[in-house]
TITOR-764516 format. One record per residue (C-alpha): residue number from 1; chain; residue in one letter; x, y, z. Coordinates in Angstrom, 1 decimal, padded with zeros to 4 digits. Each point is the difference from the previous one (the first is absolute). Layout:
     i   ch   aa       c1       c2       c3
   NUM    A    a        X        Y        Z
...
// end
This chain:
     i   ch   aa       c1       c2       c3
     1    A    x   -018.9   -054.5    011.4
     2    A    x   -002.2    002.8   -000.9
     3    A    x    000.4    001.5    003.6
     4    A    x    003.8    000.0   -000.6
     5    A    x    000.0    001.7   -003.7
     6    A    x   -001.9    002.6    001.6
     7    A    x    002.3    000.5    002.9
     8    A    x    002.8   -000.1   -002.6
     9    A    x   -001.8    002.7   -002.0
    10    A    x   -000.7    002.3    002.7
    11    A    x    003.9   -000.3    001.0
    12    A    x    001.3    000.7   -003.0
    13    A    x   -002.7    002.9   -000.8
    14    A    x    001.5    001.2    003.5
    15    A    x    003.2    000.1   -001.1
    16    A    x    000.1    001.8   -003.6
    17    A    x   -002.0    002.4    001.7
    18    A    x    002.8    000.3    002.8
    19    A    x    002.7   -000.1   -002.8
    20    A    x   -001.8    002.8   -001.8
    21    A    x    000.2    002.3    003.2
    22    A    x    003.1   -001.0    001.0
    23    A    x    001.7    000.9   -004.1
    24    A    x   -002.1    003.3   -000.2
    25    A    x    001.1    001.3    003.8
    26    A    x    003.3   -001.0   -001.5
    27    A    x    000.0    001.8   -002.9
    28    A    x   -001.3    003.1    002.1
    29    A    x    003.0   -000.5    002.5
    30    A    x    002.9    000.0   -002.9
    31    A    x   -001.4    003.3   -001.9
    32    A    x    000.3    003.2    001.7
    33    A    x   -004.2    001.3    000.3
    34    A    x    000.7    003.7   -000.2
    35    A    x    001.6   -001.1   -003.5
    36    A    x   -002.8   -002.5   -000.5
    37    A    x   -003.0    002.9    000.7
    38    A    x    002.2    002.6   -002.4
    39    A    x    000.5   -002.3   -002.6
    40    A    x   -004.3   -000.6   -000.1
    41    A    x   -000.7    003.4    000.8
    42    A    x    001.2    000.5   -003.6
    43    A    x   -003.2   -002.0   -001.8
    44    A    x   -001.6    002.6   -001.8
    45    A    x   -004.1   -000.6   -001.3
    46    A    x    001.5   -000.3   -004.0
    47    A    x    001.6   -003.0    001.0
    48    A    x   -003.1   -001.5    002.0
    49    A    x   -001.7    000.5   -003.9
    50    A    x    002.8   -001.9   -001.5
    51    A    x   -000.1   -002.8    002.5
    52    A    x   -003.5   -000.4   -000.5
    53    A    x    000.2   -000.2   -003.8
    54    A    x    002.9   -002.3    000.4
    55    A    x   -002.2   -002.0    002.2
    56    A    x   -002.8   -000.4   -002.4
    57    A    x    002.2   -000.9   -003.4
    58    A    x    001.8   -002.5    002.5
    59    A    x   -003.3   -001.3    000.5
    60    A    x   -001.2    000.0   -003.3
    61    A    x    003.1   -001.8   -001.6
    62    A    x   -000.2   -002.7    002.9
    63    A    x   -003.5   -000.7   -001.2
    64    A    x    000.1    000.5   -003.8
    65    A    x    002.9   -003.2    000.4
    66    A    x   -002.7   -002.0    002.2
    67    A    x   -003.0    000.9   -002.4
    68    A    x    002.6   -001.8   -002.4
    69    A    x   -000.1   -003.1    001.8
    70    A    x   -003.6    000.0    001.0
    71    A    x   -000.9    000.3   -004.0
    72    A    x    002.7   -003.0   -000.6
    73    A    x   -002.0   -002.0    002.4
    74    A    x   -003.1    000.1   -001.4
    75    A    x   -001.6    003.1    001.6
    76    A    x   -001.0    003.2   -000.6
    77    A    x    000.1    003.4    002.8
    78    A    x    000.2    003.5   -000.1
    79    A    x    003.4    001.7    000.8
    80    A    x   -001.9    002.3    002.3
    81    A    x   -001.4   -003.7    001.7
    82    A    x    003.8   -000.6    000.8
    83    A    x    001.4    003.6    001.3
    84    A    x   -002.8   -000.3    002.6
    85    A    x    001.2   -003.6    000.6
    86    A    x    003.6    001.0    000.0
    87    A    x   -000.5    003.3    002.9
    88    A    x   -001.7   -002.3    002.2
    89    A    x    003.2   -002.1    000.0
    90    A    x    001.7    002.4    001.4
    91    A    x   -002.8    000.2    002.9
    92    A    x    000.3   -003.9    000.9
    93    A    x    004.1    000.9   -000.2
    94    A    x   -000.1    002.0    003.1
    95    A    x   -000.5   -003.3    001.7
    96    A    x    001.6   -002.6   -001.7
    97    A    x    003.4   -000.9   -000.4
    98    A    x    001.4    001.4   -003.0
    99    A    x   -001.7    000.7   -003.5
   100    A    x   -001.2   -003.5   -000.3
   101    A    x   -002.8    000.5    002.3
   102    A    x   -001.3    002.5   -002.2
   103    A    x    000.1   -002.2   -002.9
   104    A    x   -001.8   -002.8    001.6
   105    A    x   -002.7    002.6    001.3
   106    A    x   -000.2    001.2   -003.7
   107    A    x   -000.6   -003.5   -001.8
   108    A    x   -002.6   -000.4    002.1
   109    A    x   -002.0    003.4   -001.3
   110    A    x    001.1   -001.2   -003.2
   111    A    x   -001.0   -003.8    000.6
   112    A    x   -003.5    001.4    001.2
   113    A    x   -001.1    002.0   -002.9
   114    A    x    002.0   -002.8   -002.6
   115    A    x   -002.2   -002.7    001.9
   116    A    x    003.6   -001.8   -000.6
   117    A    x    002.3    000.4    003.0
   118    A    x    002.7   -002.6   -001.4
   119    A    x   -000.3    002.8   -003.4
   120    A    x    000.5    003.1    002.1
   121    A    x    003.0   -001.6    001.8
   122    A    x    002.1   -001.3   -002.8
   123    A    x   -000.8    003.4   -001.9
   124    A    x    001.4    002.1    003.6
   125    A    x    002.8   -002.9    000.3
   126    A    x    001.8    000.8   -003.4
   127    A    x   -000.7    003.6    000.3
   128    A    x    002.0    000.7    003.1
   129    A    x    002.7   -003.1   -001.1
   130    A    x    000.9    002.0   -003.3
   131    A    x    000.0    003.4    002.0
   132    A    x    002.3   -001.7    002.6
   133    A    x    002.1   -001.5   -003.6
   134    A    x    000.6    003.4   -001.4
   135    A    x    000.8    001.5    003.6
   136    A    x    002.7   -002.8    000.5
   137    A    x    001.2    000.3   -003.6
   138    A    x    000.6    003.6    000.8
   139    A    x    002.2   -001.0    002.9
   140    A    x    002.3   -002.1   -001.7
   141    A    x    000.4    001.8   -002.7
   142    A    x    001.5    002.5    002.7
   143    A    x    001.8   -002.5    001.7
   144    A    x    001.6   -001.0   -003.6
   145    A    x    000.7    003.8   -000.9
   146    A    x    002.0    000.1    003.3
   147    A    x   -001.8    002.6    001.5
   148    A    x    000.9    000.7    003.6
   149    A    x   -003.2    000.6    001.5
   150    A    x   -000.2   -003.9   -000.7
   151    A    x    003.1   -001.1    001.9
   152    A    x   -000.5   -002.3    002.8
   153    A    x   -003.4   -000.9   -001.1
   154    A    x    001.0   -001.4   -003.4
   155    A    x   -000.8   -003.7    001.5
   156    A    x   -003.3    000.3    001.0
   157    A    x   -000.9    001.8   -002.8
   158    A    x    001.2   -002.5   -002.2
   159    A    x   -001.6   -002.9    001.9
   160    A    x   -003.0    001.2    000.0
   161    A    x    000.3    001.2   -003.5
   162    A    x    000.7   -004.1   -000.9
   163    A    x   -003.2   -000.8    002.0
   164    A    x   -002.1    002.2   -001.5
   165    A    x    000.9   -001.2   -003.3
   166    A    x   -000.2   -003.4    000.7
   167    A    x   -003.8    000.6    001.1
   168    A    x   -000.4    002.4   -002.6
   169    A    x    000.9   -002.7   -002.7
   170    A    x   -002.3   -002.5    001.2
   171    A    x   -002.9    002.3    000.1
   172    A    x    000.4    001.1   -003.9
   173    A    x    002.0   -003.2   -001.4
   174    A    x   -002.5   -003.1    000.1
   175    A    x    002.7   -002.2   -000.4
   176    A    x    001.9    000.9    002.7
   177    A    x   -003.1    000.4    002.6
   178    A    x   -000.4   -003.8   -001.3
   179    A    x    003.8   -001.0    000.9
   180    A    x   -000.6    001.6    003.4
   181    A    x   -003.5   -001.6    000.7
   182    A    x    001.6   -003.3   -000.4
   183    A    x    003.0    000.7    002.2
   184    A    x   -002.4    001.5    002.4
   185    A    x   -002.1   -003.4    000.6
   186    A    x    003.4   -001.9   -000.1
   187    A    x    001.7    002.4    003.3
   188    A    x   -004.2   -000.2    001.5
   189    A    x   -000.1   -003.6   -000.3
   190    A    x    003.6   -000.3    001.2
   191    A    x    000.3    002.5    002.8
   192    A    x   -003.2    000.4    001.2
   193    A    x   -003.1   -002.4    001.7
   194    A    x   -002.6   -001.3   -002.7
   195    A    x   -003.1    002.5    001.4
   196    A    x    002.5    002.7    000.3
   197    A    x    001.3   -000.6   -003.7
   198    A    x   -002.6   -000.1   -001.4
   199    A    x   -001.7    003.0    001.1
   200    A    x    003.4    001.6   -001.6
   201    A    x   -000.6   -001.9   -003.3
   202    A    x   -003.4    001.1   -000.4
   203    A    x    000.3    003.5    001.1
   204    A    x    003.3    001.0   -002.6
   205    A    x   -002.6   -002.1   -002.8
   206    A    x   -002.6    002.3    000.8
   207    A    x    002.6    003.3   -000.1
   208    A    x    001.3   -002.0   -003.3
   209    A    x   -003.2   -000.2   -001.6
   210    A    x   -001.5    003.9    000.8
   211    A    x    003.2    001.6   -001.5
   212    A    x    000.2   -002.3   -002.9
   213    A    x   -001.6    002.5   -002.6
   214    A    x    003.1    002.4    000.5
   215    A    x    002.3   -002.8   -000.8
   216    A    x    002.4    000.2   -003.4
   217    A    x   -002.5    003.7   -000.7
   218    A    x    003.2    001.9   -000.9
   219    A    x   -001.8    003.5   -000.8
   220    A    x   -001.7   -000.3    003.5
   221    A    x    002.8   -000.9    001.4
   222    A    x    001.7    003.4   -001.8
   223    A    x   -002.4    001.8    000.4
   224    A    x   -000.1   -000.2    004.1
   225    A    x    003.8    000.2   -000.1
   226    A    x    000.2    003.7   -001.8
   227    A    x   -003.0    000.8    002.5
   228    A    x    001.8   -001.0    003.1
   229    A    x    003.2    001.7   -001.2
   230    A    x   -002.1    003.6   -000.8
   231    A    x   -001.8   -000.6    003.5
   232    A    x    004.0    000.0    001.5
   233    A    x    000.9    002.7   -001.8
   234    A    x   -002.8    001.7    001.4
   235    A    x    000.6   -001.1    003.4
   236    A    x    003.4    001.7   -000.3
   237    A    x   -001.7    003.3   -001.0
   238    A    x   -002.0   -000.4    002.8
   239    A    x    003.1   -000.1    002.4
   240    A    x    001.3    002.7   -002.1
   241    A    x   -002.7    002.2    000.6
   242    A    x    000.1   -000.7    003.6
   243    A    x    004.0    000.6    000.3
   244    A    x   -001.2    003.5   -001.0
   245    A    x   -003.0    000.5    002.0
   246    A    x    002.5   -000.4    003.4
   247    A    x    002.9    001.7   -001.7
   248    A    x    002.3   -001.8   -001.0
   249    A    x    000.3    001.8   -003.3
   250    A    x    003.1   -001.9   -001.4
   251    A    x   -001.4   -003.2   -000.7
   252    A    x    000.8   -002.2   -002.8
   253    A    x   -002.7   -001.6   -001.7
   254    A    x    002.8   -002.7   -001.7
   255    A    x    001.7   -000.8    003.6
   256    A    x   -004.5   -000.2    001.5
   257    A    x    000.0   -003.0   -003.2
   258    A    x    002.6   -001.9    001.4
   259    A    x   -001.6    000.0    003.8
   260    A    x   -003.5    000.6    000.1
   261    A    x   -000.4   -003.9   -001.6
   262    A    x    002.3   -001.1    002.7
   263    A    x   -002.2    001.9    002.3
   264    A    x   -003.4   -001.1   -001.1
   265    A    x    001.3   -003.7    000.0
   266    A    x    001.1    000.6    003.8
   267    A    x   -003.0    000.8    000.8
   268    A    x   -002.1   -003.0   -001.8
   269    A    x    001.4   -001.9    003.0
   270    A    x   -002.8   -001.1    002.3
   271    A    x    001.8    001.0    003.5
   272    A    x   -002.0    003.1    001.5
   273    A    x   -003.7    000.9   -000.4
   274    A    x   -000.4    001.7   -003.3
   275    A    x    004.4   -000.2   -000.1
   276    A    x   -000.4    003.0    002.6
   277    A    x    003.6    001.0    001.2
   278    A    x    001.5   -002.4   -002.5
   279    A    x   -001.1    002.1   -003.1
   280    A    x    001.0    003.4    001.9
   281    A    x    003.8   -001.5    000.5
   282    A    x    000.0   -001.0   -003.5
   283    A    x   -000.2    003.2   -000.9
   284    A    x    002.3    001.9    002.4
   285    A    x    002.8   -003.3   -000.9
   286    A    x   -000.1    000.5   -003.6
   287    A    x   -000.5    003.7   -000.5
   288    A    x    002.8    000.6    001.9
   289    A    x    002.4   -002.0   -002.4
   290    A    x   -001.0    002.2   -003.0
   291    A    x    000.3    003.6    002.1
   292    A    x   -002.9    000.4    002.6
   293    A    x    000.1    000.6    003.6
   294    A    x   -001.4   -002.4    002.3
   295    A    x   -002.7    002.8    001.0
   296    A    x   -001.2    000.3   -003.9
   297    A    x    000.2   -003.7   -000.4
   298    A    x   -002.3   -000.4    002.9
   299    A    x   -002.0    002.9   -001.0
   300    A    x   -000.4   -001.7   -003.2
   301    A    x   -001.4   -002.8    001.1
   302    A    x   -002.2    001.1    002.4
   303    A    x   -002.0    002.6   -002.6
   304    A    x   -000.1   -003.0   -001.8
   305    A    x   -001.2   -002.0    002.7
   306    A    x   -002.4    002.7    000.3
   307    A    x   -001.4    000.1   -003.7
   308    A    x   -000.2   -003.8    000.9
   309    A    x   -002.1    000.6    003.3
   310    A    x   -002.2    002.6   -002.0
   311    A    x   -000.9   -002.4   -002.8
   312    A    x   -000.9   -002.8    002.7
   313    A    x   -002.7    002.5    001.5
   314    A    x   -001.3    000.3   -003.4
   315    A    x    000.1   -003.6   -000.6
   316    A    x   -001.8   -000.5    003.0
   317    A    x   -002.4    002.4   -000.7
   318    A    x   -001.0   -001.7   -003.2
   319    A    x    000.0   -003.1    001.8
   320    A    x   -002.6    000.8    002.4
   321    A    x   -001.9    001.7   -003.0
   322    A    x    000.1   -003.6   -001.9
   323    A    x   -001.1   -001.5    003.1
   324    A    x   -002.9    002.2    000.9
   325    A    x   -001.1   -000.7   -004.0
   326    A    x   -000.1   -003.6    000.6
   327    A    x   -002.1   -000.1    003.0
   328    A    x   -002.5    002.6   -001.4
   329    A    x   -000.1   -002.2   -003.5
   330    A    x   -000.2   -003.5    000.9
   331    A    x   -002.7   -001.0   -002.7
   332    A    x    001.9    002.0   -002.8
   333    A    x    003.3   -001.7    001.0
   334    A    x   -001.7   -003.5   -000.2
   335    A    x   -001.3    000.7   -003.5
   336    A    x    004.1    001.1   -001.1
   337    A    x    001.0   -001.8   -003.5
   338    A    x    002.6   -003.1    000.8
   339    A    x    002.7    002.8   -001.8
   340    A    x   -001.1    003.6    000.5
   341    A    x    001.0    002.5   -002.7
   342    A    x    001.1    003.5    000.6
   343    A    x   -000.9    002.6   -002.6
   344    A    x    003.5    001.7    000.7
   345    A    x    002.3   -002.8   -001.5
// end
């Protein structure tokens, strides 16, 4: 059995990696590169500064929402503890599929120094489920307005807009995560083989119980929602900034609202390797419903893809810094309070 999950593993590794190359040769083969090179020959240094700033108030609203939820459960760290956490995310997302690699590689930094792994997951858990709420909410309210950079997707968005809710809900409303529990063990003990069941049982009790403290907390709950909504916001200046950098000059910043949720949601999807090739087309499919050419859509995503890249190395960077510390302090880290306080909190 284990010989065949591996085997499965390696296939399907094999093939996002294949998808990947095959969507980005694509992309490549429908835009014109003479167009392409123009359109990056454009990127000036001022706009690398923006980007960069951009980058790190990004960074810094993602984790002053997770120091939220680290507090709620119980624990104190340093915001300066969780930006170093958060970049080296974006090193472990160069491999893994998606963002959600990242996030597992970053409760487990956070798990380490919290000495509570089940803590630092719930915490990372409802801090990318109320970023991915406020990004859907975005797209609906689009979809609602009408807005033709929506049409043809307006399905989609709204099913996944009713799933995210519906988890959403019974993360923050104990009486509904109580009504799902209970139809959860009645499907598992239907459906499914006792062992197999309940493993299920247990494991969504154990999810149940780490996220409890941010059940029926409305100000947390509010608080992360205006948070997630200013980091969007944000992410559309940071689009808008690089819309400029490769030229295209006429860019609206209310048409980059409507897509660059629908965009960011795309490329959640765990397909390709870090969403390589799928985030790229997401770009070139929606900026060209609101006035871009299929060279500065690309072109957009790829200096974003390159910002992306450029954060990685840094992230691996301070990766292998952590890891060097560890191995040179084994005595200090043994002695290391059950709940280590930062002084920057």
């Amino acid at each position: 059995m284990h010989d065949f999950t591996s085997a499965m593993s390696s296939i399907l590794s094999r093939l996002r990696l294949f998808l990947a190359l095959f969507l980005i040769s694509l992309l490549f083969w429908i835009v014109d590169f003479r167009t392409l090179l123009q359109a990056l020959a454009n990127i000036r240094i001022i706009y690398i500064v923006y980007l960069v700033a951009l980058s790190f108030l990004l960074i810094w609203i993602s984790c002053f929402k997770w120091q939220l939820f680290v507090k709620a459960s119980g624990h104190q760290t340093g915001i300066l503890s969780l930006m170093k956490y958060y970049t080296m995310s974006y090193f472990f997302n160069l491999f893994l599929p998606s963002s959600l690699g990242g996030d597992v590689a970053r409760s487990v930094q956070l798990g380490h120094r919290l000495s509570s792994y089940e803590s630092a997951f719930a915490a990372t858990f409802i801090e990318r489920i109320t970023g991915f709420l406020a990004m859907i909410l975005m797209g609906v309210a689009f979809v609602a307005a009408g807005s033709q950079a929506t049409h043809g997707v307006e399905a989609a968005v709204l099913l996944v807009a009713f799933i995210a809710l519906l988890g959403s809900c019974v993360c923050f409303s104990r009486r509904l995560a109580d009504l799902f529990a209970n139809r959860l063990r009645q499907f598992a003990n239907t459906m499914m083989a006792p062992p197999r069941a309940e493993k299920l049982v247990h494991f969504m009790d154990k999810l149940s119980a780490s996220i409890d403290f941010a059940r029926n907390d409305l100000p947390l709950f509010a608080k992360a929602m205006v948070l997630s909504f200013v980091f969007h916001l944000c992410a559309v200046l940071n689009t808008y900034v690089c819309a400029h950098a490769v030229g295209w000059y006429e860019a609206d910043f209310g048409g980059l609202c409507v897509v660059v949720p629908l965009i960011l949601l795309v490329s959640v999807a765990p397909v390709t390797p870090s969403s390589v090739g799928l985030q790229e087309g997401a770009f070139l499919f929606f900026l060209q419903r609101i006035g871009a050419s299929y060279a500065e859509g690309l072109s957009i995503g790829l200096l974003i893809r390159a910002k992306s890249v450029i954060i990685a190395c840094v992230g691996g960077l301070l990766y292998l810094f952590c890891r060097e510390e560890k191995k040179r302090r084994p005595a200090d880290a043994a002695q290391e309070l059950p709940h280590p306080i930062d002084p920057l909190v």
